[in-house]
C-alpha positions in Angstrom: 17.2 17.7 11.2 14.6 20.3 10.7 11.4 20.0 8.2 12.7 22.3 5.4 16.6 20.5 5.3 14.4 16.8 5.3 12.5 18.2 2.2 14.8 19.3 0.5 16.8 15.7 1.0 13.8 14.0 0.2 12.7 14.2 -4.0 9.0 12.7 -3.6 6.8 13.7 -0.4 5.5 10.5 0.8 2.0 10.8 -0.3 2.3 12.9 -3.5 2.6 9.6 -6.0 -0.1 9.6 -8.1 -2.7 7.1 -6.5 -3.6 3.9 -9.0 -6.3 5.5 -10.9 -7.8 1.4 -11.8 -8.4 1.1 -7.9 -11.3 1.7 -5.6 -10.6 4.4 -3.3 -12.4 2.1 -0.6 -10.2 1.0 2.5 -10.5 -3.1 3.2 -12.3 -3.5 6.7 -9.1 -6.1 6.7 -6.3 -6.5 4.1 -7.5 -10.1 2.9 -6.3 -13.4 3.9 -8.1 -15.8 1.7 -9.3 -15.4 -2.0 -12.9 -15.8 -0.2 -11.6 -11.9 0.9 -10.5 -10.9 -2.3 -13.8 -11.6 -4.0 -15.8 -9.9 -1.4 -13.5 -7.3 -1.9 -14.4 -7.9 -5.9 -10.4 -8.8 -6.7 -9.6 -11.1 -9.0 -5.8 -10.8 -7.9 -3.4 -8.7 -6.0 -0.7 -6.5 -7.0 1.1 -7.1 -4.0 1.0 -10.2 -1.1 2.8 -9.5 2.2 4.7 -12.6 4.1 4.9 -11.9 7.6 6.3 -14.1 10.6 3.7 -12.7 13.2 -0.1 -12.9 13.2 -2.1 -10.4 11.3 -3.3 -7.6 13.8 -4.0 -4.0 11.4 -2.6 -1.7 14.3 0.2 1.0 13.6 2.3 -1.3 15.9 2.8 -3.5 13.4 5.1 -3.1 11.0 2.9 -5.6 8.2 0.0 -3.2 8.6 1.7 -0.1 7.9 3.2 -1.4 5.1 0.2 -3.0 3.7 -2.4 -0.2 4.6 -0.2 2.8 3.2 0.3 0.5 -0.5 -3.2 0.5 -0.2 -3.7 4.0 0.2 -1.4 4.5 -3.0 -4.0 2.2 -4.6 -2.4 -0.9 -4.6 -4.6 -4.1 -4.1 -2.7 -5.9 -1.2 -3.2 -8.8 0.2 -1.2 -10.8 3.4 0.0 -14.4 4.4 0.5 -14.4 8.4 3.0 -17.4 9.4 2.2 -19.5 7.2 3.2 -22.9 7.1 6.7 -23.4 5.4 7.4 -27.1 4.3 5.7 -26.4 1.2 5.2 -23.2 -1.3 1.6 -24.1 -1.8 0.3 -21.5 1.2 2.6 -19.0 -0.1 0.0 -19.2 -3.3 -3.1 -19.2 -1.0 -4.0 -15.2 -2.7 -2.6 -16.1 -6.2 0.2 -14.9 -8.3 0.9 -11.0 -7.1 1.1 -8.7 -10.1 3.9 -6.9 -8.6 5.9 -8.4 -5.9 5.8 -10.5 -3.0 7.1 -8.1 0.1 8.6 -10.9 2.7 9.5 -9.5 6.4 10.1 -11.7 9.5 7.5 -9.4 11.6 8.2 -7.0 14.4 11.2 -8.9 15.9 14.3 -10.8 14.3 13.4 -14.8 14.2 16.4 -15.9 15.6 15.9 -13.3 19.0 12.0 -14.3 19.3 13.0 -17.8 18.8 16.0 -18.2 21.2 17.5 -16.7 24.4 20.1 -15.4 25.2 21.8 -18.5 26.5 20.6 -20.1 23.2 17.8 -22.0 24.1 14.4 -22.4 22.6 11.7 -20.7 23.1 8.4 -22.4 23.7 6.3 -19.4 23.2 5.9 -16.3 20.7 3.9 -13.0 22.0 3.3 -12.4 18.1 1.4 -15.5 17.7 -2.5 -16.8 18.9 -2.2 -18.2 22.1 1.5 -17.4 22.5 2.0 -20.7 20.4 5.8 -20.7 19.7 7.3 -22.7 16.5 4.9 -20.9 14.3 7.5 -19.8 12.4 11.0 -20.9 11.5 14.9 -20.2 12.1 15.5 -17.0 9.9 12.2 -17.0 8.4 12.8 -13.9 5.9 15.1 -16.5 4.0 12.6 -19.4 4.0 9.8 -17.8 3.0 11.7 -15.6 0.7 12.9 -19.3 -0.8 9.2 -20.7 -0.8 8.0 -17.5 -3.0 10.0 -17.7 -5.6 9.2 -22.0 -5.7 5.6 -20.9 -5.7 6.1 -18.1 -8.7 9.5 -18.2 -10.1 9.5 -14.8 -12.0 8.1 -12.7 -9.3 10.0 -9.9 -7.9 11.0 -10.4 -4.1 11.6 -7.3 -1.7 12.7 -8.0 1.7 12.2 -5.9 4.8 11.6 -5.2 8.6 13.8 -5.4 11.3 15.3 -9.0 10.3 16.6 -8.0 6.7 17.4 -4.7 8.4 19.8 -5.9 10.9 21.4 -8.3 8.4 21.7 -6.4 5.3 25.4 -6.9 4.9 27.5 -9.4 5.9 26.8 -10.1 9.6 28.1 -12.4 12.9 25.1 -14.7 13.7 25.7 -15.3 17.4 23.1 -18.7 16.9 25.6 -20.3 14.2 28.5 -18.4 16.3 29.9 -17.5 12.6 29.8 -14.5 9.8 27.1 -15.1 7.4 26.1 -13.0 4.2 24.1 -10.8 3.6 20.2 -11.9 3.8 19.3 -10.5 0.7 21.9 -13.3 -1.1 21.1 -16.0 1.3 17.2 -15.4 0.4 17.7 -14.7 -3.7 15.5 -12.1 -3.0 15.3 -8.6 -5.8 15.6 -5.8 -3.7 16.3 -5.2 0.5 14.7 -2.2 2.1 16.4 -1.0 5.2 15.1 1.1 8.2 11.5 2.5 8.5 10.7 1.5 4.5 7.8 3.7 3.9 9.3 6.0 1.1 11.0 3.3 -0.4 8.5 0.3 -0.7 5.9 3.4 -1.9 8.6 4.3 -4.9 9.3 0.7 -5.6 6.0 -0.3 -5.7 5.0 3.0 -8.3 7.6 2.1 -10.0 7.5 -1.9 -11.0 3.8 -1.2 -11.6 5.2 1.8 -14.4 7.2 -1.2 -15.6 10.6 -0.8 -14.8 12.6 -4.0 -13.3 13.7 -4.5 -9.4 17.6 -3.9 -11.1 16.7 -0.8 -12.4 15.9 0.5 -9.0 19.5 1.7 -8.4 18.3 5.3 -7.0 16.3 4.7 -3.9 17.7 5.4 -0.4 16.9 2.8 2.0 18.1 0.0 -0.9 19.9 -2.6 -1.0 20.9 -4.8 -3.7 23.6 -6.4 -5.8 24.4 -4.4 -8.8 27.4 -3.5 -10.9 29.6 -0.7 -10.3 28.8 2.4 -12.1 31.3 3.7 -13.9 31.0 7.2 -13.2 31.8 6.5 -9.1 34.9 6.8 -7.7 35.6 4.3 -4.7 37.3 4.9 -0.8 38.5 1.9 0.4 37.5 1.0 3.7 38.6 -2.5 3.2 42.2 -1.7 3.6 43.3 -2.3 7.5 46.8 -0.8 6.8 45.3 2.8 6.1 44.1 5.3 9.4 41.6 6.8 6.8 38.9 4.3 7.2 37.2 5.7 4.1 36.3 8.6 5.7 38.4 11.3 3.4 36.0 13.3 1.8 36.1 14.1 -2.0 34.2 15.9 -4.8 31.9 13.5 -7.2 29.5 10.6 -6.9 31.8 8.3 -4.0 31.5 5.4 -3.0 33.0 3.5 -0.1 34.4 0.1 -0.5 34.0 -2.2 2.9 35.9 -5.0 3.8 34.3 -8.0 1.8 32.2 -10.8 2.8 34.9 -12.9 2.6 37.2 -10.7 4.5 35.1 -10.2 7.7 34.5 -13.8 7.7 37.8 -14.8 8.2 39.6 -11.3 9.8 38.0 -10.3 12.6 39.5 -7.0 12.8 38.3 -6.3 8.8 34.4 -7.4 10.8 34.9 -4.1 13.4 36.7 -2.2 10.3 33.2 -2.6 8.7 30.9 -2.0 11.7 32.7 1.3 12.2 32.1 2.4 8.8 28.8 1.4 8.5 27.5 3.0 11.6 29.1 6.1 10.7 27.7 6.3 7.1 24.5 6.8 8.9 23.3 10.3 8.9 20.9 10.8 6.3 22.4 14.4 5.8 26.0 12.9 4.8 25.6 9.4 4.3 27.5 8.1 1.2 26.8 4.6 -1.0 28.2 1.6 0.9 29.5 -1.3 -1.4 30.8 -4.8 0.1 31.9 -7.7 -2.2 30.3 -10.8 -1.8 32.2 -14.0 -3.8 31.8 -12.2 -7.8 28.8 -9.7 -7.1 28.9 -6.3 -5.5 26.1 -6.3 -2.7 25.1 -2.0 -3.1 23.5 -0.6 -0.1 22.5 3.5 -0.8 22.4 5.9 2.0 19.6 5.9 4.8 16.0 6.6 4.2 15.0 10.5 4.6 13.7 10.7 8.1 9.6 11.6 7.8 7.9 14.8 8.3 5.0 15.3 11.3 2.9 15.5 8.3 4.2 12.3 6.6 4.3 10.5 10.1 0.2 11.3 10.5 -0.4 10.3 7.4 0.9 7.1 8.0 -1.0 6.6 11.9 -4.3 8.1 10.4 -4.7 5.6 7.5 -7.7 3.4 8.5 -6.4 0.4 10.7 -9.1 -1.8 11.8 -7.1 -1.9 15.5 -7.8 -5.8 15.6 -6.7 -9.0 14.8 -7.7 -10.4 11.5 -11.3 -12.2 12.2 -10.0 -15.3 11.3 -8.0 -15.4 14.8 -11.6 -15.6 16.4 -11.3 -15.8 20.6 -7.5 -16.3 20.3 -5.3 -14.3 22.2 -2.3 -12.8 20.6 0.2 -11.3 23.5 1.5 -8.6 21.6 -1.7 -7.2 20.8 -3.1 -7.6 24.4 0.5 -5.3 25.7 0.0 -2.9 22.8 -3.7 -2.0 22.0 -4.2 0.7 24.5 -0.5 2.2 23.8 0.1 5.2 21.7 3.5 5.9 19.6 4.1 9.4 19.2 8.0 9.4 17.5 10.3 7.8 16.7 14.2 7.1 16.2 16.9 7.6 19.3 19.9 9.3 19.1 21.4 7.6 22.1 23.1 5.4 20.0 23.3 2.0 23.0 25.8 -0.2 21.4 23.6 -3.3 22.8 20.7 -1.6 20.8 19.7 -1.9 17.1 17.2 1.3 17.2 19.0 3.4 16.0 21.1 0.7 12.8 16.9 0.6 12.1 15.1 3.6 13.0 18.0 5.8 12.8 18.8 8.7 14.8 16.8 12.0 13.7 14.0 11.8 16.2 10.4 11.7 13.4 7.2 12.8 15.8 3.8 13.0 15.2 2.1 15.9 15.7 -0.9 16.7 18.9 -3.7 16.8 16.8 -2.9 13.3 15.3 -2.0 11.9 18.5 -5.5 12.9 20.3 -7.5 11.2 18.0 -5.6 8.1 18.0 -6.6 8.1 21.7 -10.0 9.3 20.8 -10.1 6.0 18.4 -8.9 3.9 21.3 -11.6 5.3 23.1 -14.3 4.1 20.9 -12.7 1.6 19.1 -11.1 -0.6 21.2 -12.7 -3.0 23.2 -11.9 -3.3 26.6 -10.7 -0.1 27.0 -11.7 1.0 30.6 -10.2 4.8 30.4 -6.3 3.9 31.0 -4.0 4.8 28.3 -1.0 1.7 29.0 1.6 3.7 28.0 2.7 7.1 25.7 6.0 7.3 24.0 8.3 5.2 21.4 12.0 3.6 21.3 12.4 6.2 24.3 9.7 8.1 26.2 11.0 11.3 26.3 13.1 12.3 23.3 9.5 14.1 21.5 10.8 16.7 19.5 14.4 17.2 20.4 16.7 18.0 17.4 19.7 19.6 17.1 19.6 23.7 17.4 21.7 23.9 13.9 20.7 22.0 10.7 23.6 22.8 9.8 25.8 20.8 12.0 23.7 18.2 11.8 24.0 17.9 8.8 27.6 17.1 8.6 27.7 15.5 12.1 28.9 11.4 12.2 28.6 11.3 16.0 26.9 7.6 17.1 25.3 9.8 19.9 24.6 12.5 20.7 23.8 12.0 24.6 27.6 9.9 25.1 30.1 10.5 26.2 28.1 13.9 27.0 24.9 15.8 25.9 25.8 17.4 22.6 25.3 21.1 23.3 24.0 21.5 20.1 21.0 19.1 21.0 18.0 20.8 22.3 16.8 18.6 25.5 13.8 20.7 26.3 10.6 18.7 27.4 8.1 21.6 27.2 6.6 20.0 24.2 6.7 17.0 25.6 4.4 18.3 28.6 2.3 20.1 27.1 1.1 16.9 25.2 0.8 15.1 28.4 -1.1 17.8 29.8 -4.1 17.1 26.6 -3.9 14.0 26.3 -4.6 14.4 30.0 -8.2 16.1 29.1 -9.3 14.3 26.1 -13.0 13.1 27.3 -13.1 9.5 28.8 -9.2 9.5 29.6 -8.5 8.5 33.3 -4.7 7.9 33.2 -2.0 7.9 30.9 1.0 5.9 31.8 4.3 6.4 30.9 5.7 2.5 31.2 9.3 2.5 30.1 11.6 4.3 28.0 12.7 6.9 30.0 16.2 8.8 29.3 17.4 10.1 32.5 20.2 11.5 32.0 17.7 13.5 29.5 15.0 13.9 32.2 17.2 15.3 34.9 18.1 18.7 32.6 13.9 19.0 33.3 12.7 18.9 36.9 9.6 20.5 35.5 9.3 16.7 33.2 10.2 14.8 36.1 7.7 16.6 38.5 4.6 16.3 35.5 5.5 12.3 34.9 5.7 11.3 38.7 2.5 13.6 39.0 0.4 11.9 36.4 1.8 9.1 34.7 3.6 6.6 36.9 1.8 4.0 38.5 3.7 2.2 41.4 6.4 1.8 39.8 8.4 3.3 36.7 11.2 1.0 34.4 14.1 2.6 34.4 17.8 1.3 32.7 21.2 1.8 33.7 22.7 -1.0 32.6 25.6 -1.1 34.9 26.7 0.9 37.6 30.7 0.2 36.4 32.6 2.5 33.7 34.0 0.3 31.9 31.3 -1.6 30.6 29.6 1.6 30.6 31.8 2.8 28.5 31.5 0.1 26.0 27.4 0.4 26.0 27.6 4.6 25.5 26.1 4.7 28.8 26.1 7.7 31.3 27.6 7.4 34.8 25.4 5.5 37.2 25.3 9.6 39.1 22.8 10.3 36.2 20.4 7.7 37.5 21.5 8.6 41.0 20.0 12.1 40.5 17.2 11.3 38.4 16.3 8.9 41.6 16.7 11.9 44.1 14.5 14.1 42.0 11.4 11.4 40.9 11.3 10.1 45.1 10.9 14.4 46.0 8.1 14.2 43.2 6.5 11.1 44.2 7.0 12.7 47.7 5.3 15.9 46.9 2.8 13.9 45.5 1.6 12.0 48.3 2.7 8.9 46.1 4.5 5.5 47.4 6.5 5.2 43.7 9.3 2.7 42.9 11.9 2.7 40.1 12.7 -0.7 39.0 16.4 -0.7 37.5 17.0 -2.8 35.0 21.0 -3.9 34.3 22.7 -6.5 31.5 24.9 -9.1 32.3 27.9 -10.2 30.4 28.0 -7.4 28.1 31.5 -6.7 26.5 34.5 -4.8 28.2 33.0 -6.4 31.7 35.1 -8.1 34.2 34.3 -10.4 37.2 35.0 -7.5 39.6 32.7 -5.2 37.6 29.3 -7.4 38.2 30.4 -8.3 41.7 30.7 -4.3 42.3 27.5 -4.0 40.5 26.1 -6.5 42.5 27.2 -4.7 45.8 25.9 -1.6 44.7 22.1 -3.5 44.4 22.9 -5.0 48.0 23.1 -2.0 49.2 20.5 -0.2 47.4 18.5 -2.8 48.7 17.6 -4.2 44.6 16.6 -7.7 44.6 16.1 -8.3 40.6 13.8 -10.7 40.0 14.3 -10.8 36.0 17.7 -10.0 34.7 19.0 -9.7 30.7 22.0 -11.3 29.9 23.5 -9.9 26.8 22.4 -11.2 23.6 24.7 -10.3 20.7 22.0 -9.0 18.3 22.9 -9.1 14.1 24.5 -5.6 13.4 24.8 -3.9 16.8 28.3 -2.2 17.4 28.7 -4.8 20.7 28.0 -7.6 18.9 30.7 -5.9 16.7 32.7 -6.2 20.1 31.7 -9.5 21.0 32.7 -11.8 18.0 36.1 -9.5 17.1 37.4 -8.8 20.5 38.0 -5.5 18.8 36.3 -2.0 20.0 34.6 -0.4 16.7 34.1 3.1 18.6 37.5 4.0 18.4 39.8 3.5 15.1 40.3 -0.1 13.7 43.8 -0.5 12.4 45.7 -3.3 11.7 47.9 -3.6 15.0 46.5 -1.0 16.3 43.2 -1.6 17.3 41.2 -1.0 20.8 41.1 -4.5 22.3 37.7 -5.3 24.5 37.3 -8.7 26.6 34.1 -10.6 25.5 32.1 -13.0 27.8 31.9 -16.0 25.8 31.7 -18.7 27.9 28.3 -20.4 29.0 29.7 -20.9 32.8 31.4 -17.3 32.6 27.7 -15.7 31.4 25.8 -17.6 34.2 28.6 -16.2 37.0 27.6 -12.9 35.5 24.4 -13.3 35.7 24.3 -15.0 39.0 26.1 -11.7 40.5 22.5 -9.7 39.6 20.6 -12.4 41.3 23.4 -12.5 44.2 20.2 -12.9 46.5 18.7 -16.2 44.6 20.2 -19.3 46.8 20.5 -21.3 43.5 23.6 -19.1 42.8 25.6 -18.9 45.9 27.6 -21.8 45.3 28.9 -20.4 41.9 29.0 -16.8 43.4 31.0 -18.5 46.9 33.9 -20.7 44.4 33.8 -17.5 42.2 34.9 -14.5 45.4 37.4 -17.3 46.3 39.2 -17.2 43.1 38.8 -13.6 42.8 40.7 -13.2 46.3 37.3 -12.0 47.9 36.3 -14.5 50.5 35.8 -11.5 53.0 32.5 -11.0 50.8 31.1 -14.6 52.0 29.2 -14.2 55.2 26.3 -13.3 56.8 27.2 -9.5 57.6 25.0 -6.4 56.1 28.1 -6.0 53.9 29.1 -9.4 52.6 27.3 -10.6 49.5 26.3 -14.5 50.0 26.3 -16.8 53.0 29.1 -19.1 54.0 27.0 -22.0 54.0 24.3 -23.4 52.4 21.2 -23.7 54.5 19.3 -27.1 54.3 16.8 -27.2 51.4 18.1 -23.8 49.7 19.4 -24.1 46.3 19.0 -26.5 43.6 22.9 -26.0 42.7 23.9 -26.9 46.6 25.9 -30.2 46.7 25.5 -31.1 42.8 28.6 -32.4 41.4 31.0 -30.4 38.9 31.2 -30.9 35.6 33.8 -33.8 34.7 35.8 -33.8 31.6 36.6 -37.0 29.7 39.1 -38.6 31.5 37.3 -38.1 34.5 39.1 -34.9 35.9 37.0 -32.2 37.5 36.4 -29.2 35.4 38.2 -26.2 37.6 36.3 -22.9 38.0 38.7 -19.9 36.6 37.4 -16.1 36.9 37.9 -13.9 33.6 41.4 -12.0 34.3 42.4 -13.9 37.5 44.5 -16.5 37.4 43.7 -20.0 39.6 45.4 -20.2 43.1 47.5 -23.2 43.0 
């Protein structure tokens, strides 16, 4: 969407509210802490207090500091509580009674995701902690510490937000409880829900509870959720009925609102779950997004259409407000991971339009690509430069959600504007979308010359099936920004799953491979791409990892780290996962797209054990699993067979353990998904 059509959307530039005309126009070296920080600060209270589940470090990488540093610019007094302890509401009142609200967000990452793994087990450390301390915060903190806030001040407004209260702002499978839960917003008995990148919103909220009005009165603002009554002057499209091909999506004249399945619906119909997740990720285009409304027991949880994407203006406004780029000083010598990957990194956009169903980008950040412009983007580096400690000239990496997406839009506002597409790189690049990577380039090539600047690298992120339409892109990153080795993901090298993650063919990365070694070759470089894949995602078979783990064999891949698929709150395959039902194509009763799920623990390890076909732990499971598939020719010690025939001595910690055994005693049998035991 192009500047002029996101203005008009938008009613209230981002920085045109009136600032706070009782405040100091003074920036806090650090939003305060402790009231020992307030009254240096000469505060005798704060209008806002921010609860966060990560440590206090005032970066733009951090979603508490944005927040809290751009209320301050408004001229709010703010104040934040970093994970603090939860058993009791008495550190929730370490700054006093806010004037405003409490804002409560989980940090940078869902709880339940930094907490567990994919194979549900707890983690013992947390990258967004001191010292990587894990258990510093707990299971879906945004509800806890929404709960201890209002036990510390009973009649002060709560507004949730981040990524958390993003993902789960209607009712949502929770892959941890392995059931449907509500919304967070009713589970926390918080006010108000913010969705997505929150700036506009928690700036309009914020102006207006200080003018007086109430959280319920805040019916108006995009990026909202919360449970209201249904106005009378709305006319409803009901969604919620599986026996209709509409899905809600008729269009009509008036204020419209469409009706999902209920809470209690997708709880206990799993196709009324994918009916919803359709809907929802189509009402997602900021141009023609309409009011989403889903019943939950006698209250109507309201969500209104996505935040207005931000202007290169609004973006630098927000990255030049005047972060201290440090932990809070009360950290001391500690070493918080997150801020030790992230402090030499520079985020230039960002959004992704390549709509990954594994992925909650874009259900967060949404799809219109939001970029900052050169100027703002040099002196970030310049700051880094003189800022930063420890910074010995290398810029870690350059980019956002994706590295290469800077500036692409679609060539007609118009089309976008009425476009419901989840992406617009799947099944094919949209050829409305503009892929060119000259701007792209030419900010590579200055932030190549600012003074002091050695090397910029370009860690991760790439889209390749974007890159390849640029050998010119390819050529400048191999050139200049790799450094022995470049992240790159296909995911799979199989259709089908492919299909179900909107992935491109595994030829896309087969090109893009051709072009960056001729680079790298041209260069004079010895460069790597390190392919990363997922395991167990939805619509995979057994033969589909084994192939994929073939194709690694003979590309020579030995993948030391592999991802097996976590079903994330919100994501259209998590959609796929818990319903068996595919949500990209129509939901209808009886007529729905059926998609296989990996569900079982043993069926999830066999998956991942194919991408680690080379680890000796895993050829006992891989050797009993070819059998059953009918592929014992793959068992041997040839170039072309996958694992050996027998275990040598000492190898593998699985080698001549003992099956599980049921009660009863009888051995638990080994079956493949789709292949049926030989007898």
């Amino acid at each position: 969407m192009n500047i002029q059509n996101i203005q008009a959307l938008a009613e209230k530039p981002l920085m045109s509210w009136s600032r706070r005309e009782a405040r100091s126009g003074k920036a806090a070296p650090f939003l305060p802490m402790s009231r020992a920080e307030m009254e240096r600060l000469g505060w005798d209270a704060c209008d806002i207090v921010l609860i966060t589940g990560d440590a206090y470090v005032d970066h733009p990488s951090f979603g508490m500091a944005i927040i809290g540093r751009l209320l301050e610019a408004q001229g709010f007094r703010v104040g934040i509580i970093a994970q603090p302890d939860w058993q009791s509401a008495e550190p929730f009142k370490a700054l006093g009674k806010p004037r405003l609200f409490y804002g409560v967000t989980g940090g940078n990452m869902d709880s339940m995701v930094n907490r567990y793994t994919a194979d549900r087990r707890l983690r013992h450390d947390d990258a967004y902690t001191p010292n990587g301390e894990g258990g510093r915060r707990p299971d879906r903190c945004s509800i806890v510490y929404a709960q201890r806030c209002r036990e510390a001040f009973k009649d002060v407004p709560i507004v949730l937000g981040g990524i958390e209260a993003s993902l789960r702002r209607i009712a949502h499978y929770d892959y941890w409880s392995d059931k449907v839960r509500r919304s967070v917003l009713a589970d926390a008995k918080a006010d108000l829900l913010l969705y997505g990148n929150a700036e506009r919103a928690v700036v309009e909220v914020a102006h207006r509870l200080a003018s007086g009005e109430a959280p319920r009165d805040l019916t108006d603002i995009r990026g909202v959720a919360l449970f209201r009554r249904m106005p009378e002057n709305y006319s409803e499209l009901h969604a919620d009925d599986l026996d209709a091909a509409d899905e809600g999506a008729r269009r009509q004249a008036g204020d419209t609102v469409i009706r999902l399945p209920s809470c209690e619906q997708v709880e206990q119909d799993r196709e009324a779950y994918a009916r919803a997740s359709r809907v929802l990720h189509r009402e997602s285009n900021p141009g023609n997004a309409r009011p989403l409304v889903q019943r939950h027991g006698d209250r109507d949880l309201w969500l209104n259409p996505p935040p207005i994407p931000l202007t290169s203006d609004e973006m630098d406004s927000v990255y030049d407000l005047p972060y201290a780029r440090a932990p809070h000083p009360s950290y001391g010598d500690a070493k918080i991971p997150a801020w030790d990957m992230i402090k030499f990194s520079v985020t230039i956009m960002r959004g992704c339009f390549g709509g990954c169903t594994f992925c909650s980008i874009t259900e967060h950040e949404g799809r219109i690509i939001q970029n900052r412009s050169e100027g703002s983007v040099l002196q970030e580096i310049e700051r880094i430069r003189d800022k930063t400690p420890g910074f010995t000239g290398v810029i870690s990496d350059i980019g956002g959600p994706t590295a290469n997406m800077y500036r692409m839009a679609c060539n007609d506002p118009k089309v976008e504007a009425l476009c419901r597409r989840p992406s617009c790189v799947f099944p094919d690049i949209c050829p409305n979308l503009n892929t060119s990577h000259d701007d792209l380039i030419r900010l590579y090539r200055k932030v190549r010359e600012v003074k002091g600047v050695k090397k910029v690298m370009v860690a991760s992120g790439v889209r390749y099936d974007l890159a390849v339409k640029s050998p010119e892109y390819v050529k400048e990153l191999v050139t200049h920004h790799v450094g022995g080795y470049l992240k790159i993901a296909p995911e799979h090298t199989e259709r089908g799953p492919l299909d179900k993650m909107m992935k491109p063919g595994i030829g896309a990365y087969d090109r893009f491979k051709e072009m960056f070694d001729a680079a790298a070759k041209e260069a004079g470089k010895k460069y790597f791409l390190i392919p990363y894949f997922i395991a167990a995602h939805p619509g995979t078979t057994d033969e589909d990892m084994m192939n994929l783990a073939l194709w690694l064999k003979k590309n020579r891949y030995r993948a030391d780290q592999v991802q097996t698929f976590l079903p994330s709150p919100m994501a259209t395959a998590t959609a796929m996962y818990h319903t068996g039902v595919n949500p990209l194509r129509g939901v209808r009763r009886g007529g729905s797209d059926k998609v296989e799920a990996i569900k079982g623990l043993r069926q999830r390890r066999l998956h991942k054990a194919f991408l680690r076909y080379h680890d000796p732990d895993n050829w006992p499971i891989l050797r009993d699993a070819l059998k059953q598939m009918g592929r014992a020719d793959l068992i041997g010690s040839r170039p072309d067979q996958l694992v050996p025939a027998h275990q040598p001595p000492g190898t593998g910690k699985a080698a001549g353990t003992r099956r599980p055994v049921r009660h009863g005693g009888r051995m638990q049998r080994f079956t493949t998904k789709g292949v049926p035991l030989r007898k």
